[in-house]
C-alpha positions in Angstrom: 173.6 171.8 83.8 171.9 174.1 86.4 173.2 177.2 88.1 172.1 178.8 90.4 171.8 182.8 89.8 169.8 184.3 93.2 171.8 185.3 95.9 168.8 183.8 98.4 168.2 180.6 96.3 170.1 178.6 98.1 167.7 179.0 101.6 165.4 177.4 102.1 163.4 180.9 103.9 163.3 182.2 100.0 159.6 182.2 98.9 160.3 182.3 95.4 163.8 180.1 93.9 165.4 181.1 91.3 167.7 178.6 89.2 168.9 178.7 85.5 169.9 175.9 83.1 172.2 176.0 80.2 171.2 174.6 77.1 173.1 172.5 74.3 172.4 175.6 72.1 174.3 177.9 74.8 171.2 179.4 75.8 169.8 179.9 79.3 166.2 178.4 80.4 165.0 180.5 83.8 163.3 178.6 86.5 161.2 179.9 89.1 160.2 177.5 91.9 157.4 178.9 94.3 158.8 178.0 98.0 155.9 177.4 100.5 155.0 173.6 100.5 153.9 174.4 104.3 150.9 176.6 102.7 150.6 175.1 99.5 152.7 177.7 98.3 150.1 180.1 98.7 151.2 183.3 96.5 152.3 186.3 98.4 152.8 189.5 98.0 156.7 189.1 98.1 156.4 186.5 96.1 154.5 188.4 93.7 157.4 191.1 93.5 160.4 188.7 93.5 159.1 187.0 90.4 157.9 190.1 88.6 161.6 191.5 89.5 163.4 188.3 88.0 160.8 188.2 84.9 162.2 191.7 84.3 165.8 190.4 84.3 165.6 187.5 82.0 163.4 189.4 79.5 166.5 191.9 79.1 168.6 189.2 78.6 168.5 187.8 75.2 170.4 184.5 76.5 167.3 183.7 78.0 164.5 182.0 75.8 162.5 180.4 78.1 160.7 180.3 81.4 159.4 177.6 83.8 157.5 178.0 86.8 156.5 175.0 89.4 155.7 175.1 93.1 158.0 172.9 95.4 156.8 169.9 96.7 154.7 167.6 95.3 151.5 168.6 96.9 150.4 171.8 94.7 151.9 174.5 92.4 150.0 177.1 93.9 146.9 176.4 96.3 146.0 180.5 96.0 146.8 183.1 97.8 148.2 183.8 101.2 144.7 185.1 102.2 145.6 184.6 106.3 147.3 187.7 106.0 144.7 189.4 104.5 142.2 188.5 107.1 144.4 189.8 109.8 144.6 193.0 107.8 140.4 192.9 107.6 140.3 192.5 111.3 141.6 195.7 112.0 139.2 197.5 110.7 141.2 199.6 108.0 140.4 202.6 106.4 138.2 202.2 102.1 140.0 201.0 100.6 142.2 198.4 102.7 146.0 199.1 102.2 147.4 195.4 102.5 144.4 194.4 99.6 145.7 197.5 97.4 149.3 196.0 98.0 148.1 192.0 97.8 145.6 192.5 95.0 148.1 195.2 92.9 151.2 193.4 93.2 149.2 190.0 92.1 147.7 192.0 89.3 150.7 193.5 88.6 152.4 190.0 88.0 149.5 188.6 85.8 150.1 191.3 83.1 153.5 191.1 83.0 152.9 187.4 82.8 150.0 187.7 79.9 152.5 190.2 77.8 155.6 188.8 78.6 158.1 188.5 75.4 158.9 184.5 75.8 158.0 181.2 76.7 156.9 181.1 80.4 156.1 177.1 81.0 154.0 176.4 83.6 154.5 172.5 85.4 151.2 172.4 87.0 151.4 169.1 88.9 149.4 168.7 92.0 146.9 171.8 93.1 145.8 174.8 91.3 143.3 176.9 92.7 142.8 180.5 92.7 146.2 182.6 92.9 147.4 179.4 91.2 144.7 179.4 88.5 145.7 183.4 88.1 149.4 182.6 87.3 148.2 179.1 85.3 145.8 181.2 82.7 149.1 183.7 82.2 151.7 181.1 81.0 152.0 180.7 77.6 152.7 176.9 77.6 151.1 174.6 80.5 151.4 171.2 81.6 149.3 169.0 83.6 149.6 165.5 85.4 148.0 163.1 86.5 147.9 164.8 89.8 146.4 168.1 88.8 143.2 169.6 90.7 142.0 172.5 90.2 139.1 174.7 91.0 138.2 178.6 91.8 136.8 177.5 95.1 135.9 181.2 96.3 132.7 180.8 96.7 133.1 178.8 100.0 134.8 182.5 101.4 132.8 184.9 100.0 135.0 186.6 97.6 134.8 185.6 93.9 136.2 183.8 91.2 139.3 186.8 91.3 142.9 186.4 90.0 142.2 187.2 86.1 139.2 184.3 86.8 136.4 186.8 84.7 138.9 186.6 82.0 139.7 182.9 82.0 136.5 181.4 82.6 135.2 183.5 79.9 137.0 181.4 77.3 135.8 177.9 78.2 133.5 176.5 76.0 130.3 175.9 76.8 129.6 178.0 79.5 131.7 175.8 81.7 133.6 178.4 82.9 130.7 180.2 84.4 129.5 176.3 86.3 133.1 176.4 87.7 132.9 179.6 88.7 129.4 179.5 90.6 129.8 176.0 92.0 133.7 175.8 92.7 133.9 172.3 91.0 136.7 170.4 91.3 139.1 169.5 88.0 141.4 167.6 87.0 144.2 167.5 83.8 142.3 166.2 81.3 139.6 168.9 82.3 142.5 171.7 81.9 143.1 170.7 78.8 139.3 170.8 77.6 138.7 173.9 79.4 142.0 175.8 77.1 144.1 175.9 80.4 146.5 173.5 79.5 148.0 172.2 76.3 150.3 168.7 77.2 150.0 166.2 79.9 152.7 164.3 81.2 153.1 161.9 84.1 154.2 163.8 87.4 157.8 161.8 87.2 158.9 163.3 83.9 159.7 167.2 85.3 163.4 166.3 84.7 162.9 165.0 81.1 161.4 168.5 80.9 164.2 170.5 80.9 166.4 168.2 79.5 163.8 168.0 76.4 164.1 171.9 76.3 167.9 172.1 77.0 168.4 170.4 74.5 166.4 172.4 71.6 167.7 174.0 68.7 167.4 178.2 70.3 168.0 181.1 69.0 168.8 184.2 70.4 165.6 186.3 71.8 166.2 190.0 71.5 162.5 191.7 71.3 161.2 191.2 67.7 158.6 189.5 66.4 159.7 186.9 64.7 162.2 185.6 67.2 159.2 186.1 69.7 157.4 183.5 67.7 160.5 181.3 66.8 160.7 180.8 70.7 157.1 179.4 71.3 157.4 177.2 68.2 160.4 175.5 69.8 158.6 175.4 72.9 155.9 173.8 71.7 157.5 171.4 69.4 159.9 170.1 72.1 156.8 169.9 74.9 154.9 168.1 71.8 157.3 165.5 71.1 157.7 165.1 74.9 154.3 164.2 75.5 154.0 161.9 71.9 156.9 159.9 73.8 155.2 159.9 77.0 151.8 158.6 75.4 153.9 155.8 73.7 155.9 154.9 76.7 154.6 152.1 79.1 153.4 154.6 81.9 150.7 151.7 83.0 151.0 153.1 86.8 149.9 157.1 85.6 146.2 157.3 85.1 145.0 160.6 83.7 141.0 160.6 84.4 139.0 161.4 82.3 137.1 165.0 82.1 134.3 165.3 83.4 133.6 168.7 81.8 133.8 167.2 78.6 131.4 164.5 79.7 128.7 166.8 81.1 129.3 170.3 79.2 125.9 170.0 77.2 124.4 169.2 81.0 126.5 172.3 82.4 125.5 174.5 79.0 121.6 173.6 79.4 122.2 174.6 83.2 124.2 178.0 82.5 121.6 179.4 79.6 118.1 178.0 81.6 117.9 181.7 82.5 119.3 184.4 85.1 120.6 184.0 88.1 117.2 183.2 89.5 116.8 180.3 87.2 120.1 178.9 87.3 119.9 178.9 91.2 116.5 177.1 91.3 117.8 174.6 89.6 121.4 173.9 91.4 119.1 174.2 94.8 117.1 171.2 93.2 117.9 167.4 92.2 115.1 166.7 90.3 115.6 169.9 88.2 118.6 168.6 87.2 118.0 165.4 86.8 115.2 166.8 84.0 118.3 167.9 82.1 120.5 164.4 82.3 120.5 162.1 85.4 123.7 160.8 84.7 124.7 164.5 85.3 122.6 164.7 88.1 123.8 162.1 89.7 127.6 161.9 89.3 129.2 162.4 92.3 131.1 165.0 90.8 128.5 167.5 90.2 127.0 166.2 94.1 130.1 167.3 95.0 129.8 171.2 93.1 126.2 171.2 93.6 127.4 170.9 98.0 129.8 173.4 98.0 127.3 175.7 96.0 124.4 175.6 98.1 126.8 176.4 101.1 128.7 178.9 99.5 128.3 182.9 99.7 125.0 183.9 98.1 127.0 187.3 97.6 129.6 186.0 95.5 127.5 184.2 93.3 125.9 187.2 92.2 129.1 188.9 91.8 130.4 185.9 89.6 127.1 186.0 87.6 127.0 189.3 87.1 131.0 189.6 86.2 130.7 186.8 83.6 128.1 188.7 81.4 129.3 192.3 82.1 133.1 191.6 81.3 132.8 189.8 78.4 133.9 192.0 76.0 136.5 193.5 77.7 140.3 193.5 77.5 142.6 191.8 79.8 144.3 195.2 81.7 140.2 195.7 82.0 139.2 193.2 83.5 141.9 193.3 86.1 141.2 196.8 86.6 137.8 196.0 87.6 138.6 192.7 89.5 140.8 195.1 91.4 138.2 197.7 92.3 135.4 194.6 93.5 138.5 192.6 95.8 139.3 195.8 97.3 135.4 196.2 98.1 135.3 192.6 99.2 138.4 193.3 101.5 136.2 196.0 103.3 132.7 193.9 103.4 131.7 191.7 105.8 131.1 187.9 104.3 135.1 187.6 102.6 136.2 188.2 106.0 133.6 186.0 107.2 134.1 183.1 105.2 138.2 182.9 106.0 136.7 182.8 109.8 134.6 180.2 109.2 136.7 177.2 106.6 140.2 178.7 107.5 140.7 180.1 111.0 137.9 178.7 113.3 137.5 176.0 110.8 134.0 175.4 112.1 132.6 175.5 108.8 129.4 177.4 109.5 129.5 180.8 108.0 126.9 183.7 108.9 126.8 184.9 104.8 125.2 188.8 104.9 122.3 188.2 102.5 120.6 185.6 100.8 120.6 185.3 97.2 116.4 186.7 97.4 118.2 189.5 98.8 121.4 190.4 96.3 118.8 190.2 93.6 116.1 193.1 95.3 116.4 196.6 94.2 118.3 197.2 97.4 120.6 194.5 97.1 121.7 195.2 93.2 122.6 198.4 94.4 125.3 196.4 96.9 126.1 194.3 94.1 127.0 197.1 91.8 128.8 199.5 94.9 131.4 196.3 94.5 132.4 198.1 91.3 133.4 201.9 92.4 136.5 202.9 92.4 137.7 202.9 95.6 140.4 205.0 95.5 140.0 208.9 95.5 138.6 210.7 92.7 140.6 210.1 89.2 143.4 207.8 91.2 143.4 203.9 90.7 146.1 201.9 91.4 146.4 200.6 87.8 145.5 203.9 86.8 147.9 204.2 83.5 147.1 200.8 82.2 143.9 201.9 80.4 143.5 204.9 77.8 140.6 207.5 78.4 139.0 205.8 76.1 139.5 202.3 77.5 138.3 204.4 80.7 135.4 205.9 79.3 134.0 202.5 77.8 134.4 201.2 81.5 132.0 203.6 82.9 129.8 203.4 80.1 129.2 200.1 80.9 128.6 200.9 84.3 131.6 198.8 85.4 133.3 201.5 87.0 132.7 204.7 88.6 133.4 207.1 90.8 132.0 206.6 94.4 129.6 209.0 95.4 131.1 210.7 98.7 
């Protein structure tokens, strides 16, 4: 049975509905439904703060065990985020750092902790496409779900910002270096490549969302007030029932759902050879050149799926390569509510520098496709252009302020600046 619980649910102008469904155990499962099909359900900032707001509710209710989160439609869950508005904020020529990107970029940031920390099951149904904002809110959900219709990619490269949205956390934990490949070249992915790449853990055909919450209504709940144990008891059910879902799935005749196979799994010694060939000097050389990768594997080489990456690389913004590059190695040993406080302080510079703004010109408003990028790759790796490389990483805000300022300890602050990952602008 499903009730609804939010007073706005019911319109269709909500951009976030909220429903709830009782289970045989007398439990409550939350759903949240992202409401945008128009724009992909690009994520917003008041989307951002409805769902933090309702996350809030049902973790104080102990009648809730479980989350699940979709997009409407059947086109994407979350094609990023609603970076039109963001542009029109760059075109006025704000004040460092921009006020809409500290609202966007805090309020998303904002939601991925809660999301990362959160005291249940939050279960993501990540049919159609994921791509940045998306992939942000995908990487936080405990339990995720793919179909046969998945895609997704961190495509930033193509408008000059960079793999953002927790992405220099996320991509850090794919084997192989994969992570860094998706990052630089904005490949394209599928379910089975979510699933090799730690981003997803079942598959089932796009068709079965229903059987999904009838498989968890009817599970054997407990109560979830905050201790550990019942903390864990809730993800074991979760993943039991989501485990036996998919077993039945696999044994069903589903002859019309094709699940692809992964091409990261195919290629990842190809895309590992690539990723460790050198620095960023190397690793470009070769993506700017066939035969160099055909040296490594032709069948890598050649696939149409790495033609495809290689395309959207050698267009893409030779600025945020270097900041993906130089993110992957420089975060990797940090903690989440690190990370995010220094993906914070380089979209808020990016928000304020010319080729993010020039990029959404170029594939989203004028849709001409021919972006004027600010520096070459030569150039972001000269003396001078290292020093606008590392600039991304100031604080932007004034002296000792930062919007997620009480996240991090001195000491989580100190090793920050240690590492030369944040600091102080000089006035």
């Amino acid at each position: 049975m499903s009730d609804n619980i939010a007073s706005t649910a019911a319109s269709t102008e909500a951009s976030v509905l909220f429903a709830t469904h009782t289970t045989q155990s007398g439990h409550v499962i939350g759903e949240m439904t992202l409401n945008s099909p128009k724009s992909l359900n690009a994520l917003s900032i008041d989307m951002c703060q409805l769902m933090s707001a309702k996350l809030t509710q049902w973790q104080n209710d102990s009648k809730v065990v479980a989350v699940l989160l979709r997009g409407s439609g059947d086109k994407a869950f979350c094609a990023g985020g609603d970076i039109r508005k963001l542009y029109d904020s760059m075109l006025d020529n704000p004040p460092m750092p921009n006020p809409y990107a500290t609202d966007f970029f805090g309020s998303e940031y904002a939601l991925y902790r809660q999301m990362h920390f959160y005291g249940k099951p939050i279960i993501l149904w990540g049919n159609g496409i994921i791509m940045g904002g998306g992939m942000g809110l995908m990487a936080a959900c405990s339990h995720r779900i793919v179909t046969e219709t998945t895609k997704f990619a961190m495509p930033e490269i193509s408008i000059g910002l960079f793999p953002d949205a927790s992405g220099s956390w996320f991509l850090q934990r794919m084997p192989a270096k994969t992570g860094l490949f998706l990052g630089l070249t904005g490949a394209l992915c599928n379910g089975s490549d979510a699933k090799f790449a730690s981003l997803a853990e079942y598959a089932l055909p796009s068709s079965q969302y229903q059987q999904v919450i009838d498989t968890l209504a009817a599970a054997a709940w407990e109560d979830a007030p905050a201790s550990s144990a019942l903390y864990s008891q809730a993800h074991r059910v979760a993943h039991h029932s989501l485990a036996e879902l998919e077993r039945s799935a696999n044994a069903a005749d589903n002859a019309d759902v094709v699940f692809k196979p992964s091409k990261l799994a195919e290629h990842w010694a190809s895309i590992q050879t690539l990723m460790v060939s050198g620095g960023l000097t190397e690793i470009d050389a070769r993506l700017q050149d066939d035969a160099a990768l055909a040296e490594i594997d032709p069948n890598f080489a050649e696939d149409s799926w790495t033609q495809r990456a290689l395309a959207t690389y050698r267009a893409g913004c030779p600025v945020t390569a270097a900041l993906t590059y130089e993110l992957f190695h420089r975060v990797k040993d940090l903690s989440l509510e690190q990370i995010l406080y220094v993906e914070a302080n380089v979209a808020v510079h990016c928000a304020n520098n010319p080729d993010f703004k020039e990029g959404v010109r170029a594939l989203l408003i004028d849709k001409d496709k021919n972006p004027k990028w600010s520096r070459t790759l030569q150039h972001c790796l000269s003396q001078e252009g290292r020093a606008y490389i590392n600039s991304h990483f100031d604080n932007p805000y004034p002296k000792g302020e930062h919007i997620f300022q009480e996240w991090l300890s001195f000491e989580c602050k100190g090793s920050l600046m240690a590492q030369n990952l944040t600091h102080e602008a000089q006035s």
